[in-house]
C-alpha positions, 0 to 999 in steps of 0.5 A, a space after each residue: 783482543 789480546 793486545 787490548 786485554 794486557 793493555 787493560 791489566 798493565 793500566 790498572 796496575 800503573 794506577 794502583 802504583 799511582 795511588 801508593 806513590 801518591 800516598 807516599 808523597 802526602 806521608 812525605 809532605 806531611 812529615 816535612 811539613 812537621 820537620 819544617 815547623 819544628 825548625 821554626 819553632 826551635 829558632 824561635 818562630 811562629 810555625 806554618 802548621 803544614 798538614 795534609 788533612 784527612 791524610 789517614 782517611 786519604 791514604 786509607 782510601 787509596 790504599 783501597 785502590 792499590 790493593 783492588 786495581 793491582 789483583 788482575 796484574 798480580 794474578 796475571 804475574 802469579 804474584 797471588 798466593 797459591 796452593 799448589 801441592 795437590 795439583 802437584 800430586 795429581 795427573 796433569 788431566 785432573 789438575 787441569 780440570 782443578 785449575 777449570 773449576 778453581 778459576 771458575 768459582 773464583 770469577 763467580 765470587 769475584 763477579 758477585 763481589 764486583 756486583 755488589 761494590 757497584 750497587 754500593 758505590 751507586 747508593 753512595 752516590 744517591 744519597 750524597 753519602 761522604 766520608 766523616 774526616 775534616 775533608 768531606 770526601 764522597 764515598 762514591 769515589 774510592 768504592 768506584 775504584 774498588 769496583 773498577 779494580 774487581 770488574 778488571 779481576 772479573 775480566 782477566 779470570 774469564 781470560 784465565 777461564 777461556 784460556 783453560 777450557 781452550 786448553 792453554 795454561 792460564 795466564 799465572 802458569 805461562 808467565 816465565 819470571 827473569 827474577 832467579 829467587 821469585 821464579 824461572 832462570 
C-alpha cells in the first residue's frame, strides 16, 4: 500500500512538471515565432505570423495543474510553509496532538475543496461550458485536474492522518532532505 501511495504522489508531481514544461515550451515557441517573423520582416519579407493562440489562456490554465497536481508531493517533501514556532515551544505530547488536529482540519477543508471543484467541473460538462479565448477550450478539463490535484491532497493528508494517530511522524516531519540549505546534513 505504501509503495502504491508514494506511486501516486510521485506521478502527480511528474505531471504538474509536465504541465510547466509544457508552458514553457508554448512561451518559447511563441517568442521565436515573433524572433522569426521579426528577421523576415527586417530582410524584407512577408511574416509567417507564428503564434500559440489562446497562449495566456492555455498557460493559465496549466498553470492551475502545476500548482494543484504538486500540493500532495510538496507536503510530502515539507516543501509547504509551516509555522512551527508553537510546537516548538510546547512538550512533544501536545505538539503531537497539535500536529493530529491541524492535519486533521486541513484534510476536512481540503476534502470539502475537493467536493466542490468536482461538482463544478461536473456542471461544466453538463452544460457545455467552454472557455472565451480564440481557442474554445471546455472548462471541464483543467477544473478536473484542479480537482484530481485536490483528491490527491485529500488522499496524502488522510496518509498524514493515519500516520499520526498510529503514532509515526507525518510524512513532512520524517523526510530527511540532502540539500544543506533547504534542510538536514
Amino acid at each position: 500500500m505504501r509503495q502504491a501511495l508514494n506511486t501516486l504522489y510521485r506521478t502527480a508531481t511528474a505531471l504538474a512538471a509536465c504541465c510547466l514544461l509544457t508552458i514553457a515550451t508554448l512561451v518559447a515557441v511563441q517568442v521565436l515565432g515573433r524572433l522569426f517573423d521579426w528577421i523576415m520582416m527586417t530582410a524584407g519579407f512577408e511574416p509567417l505570423g507564428i503564434q500559440v493562440p489562446s497562449l495566456a489562456e492555455i498557460a493559465g490554465f496549466l498553470l492551475v495543474g502545476a500548482s494543484f497536481l504538486a500540493l500532495a508531493g510538496t507536503l510530502r517533501n515539507n516543501d509547504h510553509i509551516r509555522v512551527s514556532m508553537l510546537l516548538q515551544a510546547v512538550p512533544a505530547g501536545v505538539a503531537r496532538l497539535l500536529n493530529i488536529w491541524v492535519i486533521a482540519i486541513a484534510l476536512a477543508l481540503v476534502a470539502f475543496f475537493t467536493w466542490n471543484a468536482g461538482l463544478l467541473a461536473f456542471d461544466s460538462y453538463e452544460f457545455g461550458e467552454t472557455s472565451y479565448g480564440v481557442i474554445p477550450i471546455p472548462l471541464v478539463l483543467p477544473q478536473s485536474v484542479m480537482t484530481l490535484g485536490l483528491l490527491v491532497f485529500s488522499i496524502s493528508l488522510l496518509d498524514d492522518l493515519v500516520l499520526s494517530l498510529t503514532g509515526r511522524a507525518p510524512s513532512f516531519e520524517a523526510v530527511v532532505k540532502a540539500d544543506p540549505i533547504e534542510g538536514k546534513e
